[in-house]
N, C-alpha and C positions, 0 to 999 in steps of 0.2 A: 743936620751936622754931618760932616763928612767924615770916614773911616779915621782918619789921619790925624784930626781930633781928638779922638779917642787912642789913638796911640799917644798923644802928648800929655795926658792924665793920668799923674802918677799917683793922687791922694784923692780921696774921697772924701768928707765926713758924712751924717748924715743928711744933714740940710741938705746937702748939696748934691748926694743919691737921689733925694728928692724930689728935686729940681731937676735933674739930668733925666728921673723918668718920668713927668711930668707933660711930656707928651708921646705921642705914636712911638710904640716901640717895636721892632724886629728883630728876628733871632739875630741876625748879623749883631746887633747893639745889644743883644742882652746875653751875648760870650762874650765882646769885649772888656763891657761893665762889668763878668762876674771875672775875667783875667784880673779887671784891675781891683775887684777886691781881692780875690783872694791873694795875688803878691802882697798888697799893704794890710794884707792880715786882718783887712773890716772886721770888725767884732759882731757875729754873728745872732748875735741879741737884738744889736741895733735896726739887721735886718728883717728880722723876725719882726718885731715890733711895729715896723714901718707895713708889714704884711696888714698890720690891721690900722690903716692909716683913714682919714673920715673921706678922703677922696676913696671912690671906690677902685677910678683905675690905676691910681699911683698903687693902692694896696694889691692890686693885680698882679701890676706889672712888676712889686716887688715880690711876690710870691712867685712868677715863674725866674725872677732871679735865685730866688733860694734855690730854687727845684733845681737850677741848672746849675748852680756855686757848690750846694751841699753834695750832690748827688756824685761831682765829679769825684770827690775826696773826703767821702763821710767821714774816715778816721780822720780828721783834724780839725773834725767840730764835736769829738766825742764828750770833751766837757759842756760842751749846749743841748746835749740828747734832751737831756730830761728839761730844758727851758722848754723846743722843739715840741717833745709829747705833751708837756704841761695846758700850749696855747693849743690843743685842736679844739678843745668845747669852746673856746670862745671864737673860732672859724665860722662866721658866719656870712659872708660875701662868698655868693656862689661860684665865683670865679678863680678865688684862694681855694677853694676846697678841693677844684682836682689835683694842683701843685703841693697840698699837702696830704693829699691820701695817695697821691703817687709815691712821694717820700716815704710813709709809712710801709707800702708794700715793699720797697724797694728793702728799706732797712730792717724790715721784719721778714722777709728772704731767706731764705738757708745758704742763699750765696751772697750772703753779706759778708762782708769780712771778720773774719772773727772776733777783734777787737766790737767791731757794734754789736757782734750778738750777747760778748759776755758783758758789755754796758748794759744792753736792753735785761738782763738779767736782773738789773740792780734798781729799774724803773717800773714803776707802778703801769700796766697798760690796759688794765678795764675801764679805766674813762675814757680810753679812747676804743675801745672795742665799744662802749654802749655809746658813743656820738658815730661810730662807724654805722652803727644796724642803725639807729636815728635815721640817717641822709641815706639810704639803701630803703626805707619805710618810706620817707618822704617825696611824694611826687615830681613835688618841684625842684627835687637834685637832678641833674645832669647823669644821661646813663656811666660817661666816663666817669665819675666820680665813684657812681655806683659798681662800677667794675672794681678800681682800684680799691675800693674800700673792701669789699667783698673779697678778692685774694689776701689782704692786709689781714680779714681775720681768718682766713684758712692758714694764713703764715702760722697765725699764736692759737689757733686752736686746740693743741695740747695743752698750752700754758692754761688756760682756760677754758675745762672739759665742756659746759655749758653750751659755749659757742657751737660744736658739733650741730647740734640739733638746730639752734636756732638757725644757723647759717644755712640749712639743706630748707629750709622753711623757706627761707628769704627769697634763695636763688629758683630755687619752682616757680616761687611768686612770680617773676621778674621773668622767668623764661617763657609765663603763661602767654604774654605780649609780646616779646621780646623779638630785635631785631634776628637775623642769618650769625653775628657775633656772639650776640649774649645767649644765644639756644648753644652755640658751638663751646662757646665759655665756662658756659654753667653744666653743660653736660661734662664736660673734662672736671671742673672742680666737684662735682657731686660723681663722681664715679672714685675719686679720691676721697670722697669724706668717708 
């Protein structure tokens, strides 16, 4: 479908998100699709939800929509934080996981806007620090994932003094093999822990 297309779509539901990612998607089509939700205000549940969709790559290609919808303008999905942190244990397509442990580093940042850090205050986040070390243990996760998860818990490592220790465990691990990135990565975060 061509750009101009995509300028003529002013509503979405979800069916029909569905269906519009449903095949091959590119970043050009997936800033369009998150312009036109977020003017018609898609309800961000919806999208969430569709992230764990039975097709693997519809739930893909909606997860790197979030990542690129949420990310632009976290303060105005701060009443979905806590739906957002609720669904990561049940993240299980390995392709939704870097789109959602990006988001969590992002919004567990200290240059988060303050509006999300005094929300994240108010949200429970050791189920998602113990699915974070889970997929950082896990082989078969994707190193990016492993990265993003790994800064995600240097972010709330105060909040949850435990993490310290585990986290400098993790990242040794990781760096025993680890590519020219993750020696470069893990030495900057472990010189900080």
């Amino acid at each position: 479908m061509h750009t101009s297309y995509y300028l003529s779509i002013t509503m979405l539901t979800p069916a029909e998100l569905i269906k519009e990612i449903s095949t091959t998607l590119v970043k050009v089509k997936v800033v369009k699709l998150s312009a036109i939700l977020k003017k018609q205000q898609f309800i961000l549940r919806d999208l969430i939800d569709i992230t764990f969709h039975y097709d693997k790559n519809i739930a893909f290609r909606a997860a790197w929509i979030l990542e690129n919808l949420f990310l632009q303008n976290p303060e105005s999905y701060l009443n979905d934080m806590g739906y957002l942190v609720s669904r990561i244990k049940d993240v299980s397509n390995p392709s939704c996981k870097r789109h959602y442990a990006k988001i969590i580093m992002h919004i567990t940042s200290r240059k988060a806007p303050l509006a999300i850090q005094q929300k994240l205050q108010h949200i429970d986040l050791k189920p998602v620090a113990e699915q974070f070390f889970d997929w950082m243990i896990d082989p078969k996760v994707l190193i990016a994932v492993k990265v993003f998860a790994a800064e995600a818990l240097f972010n709330i490592r105060q909040r949850y003094p435990w993490i310290k220790e585990e986290l400098g465990e993790q990242i040794r691990f990781l760096m025993r093999d680890g590519t020219a990135a993750i020696q470069s990565r893990g030495r900057k975060l472990l010189a900080q822990l």
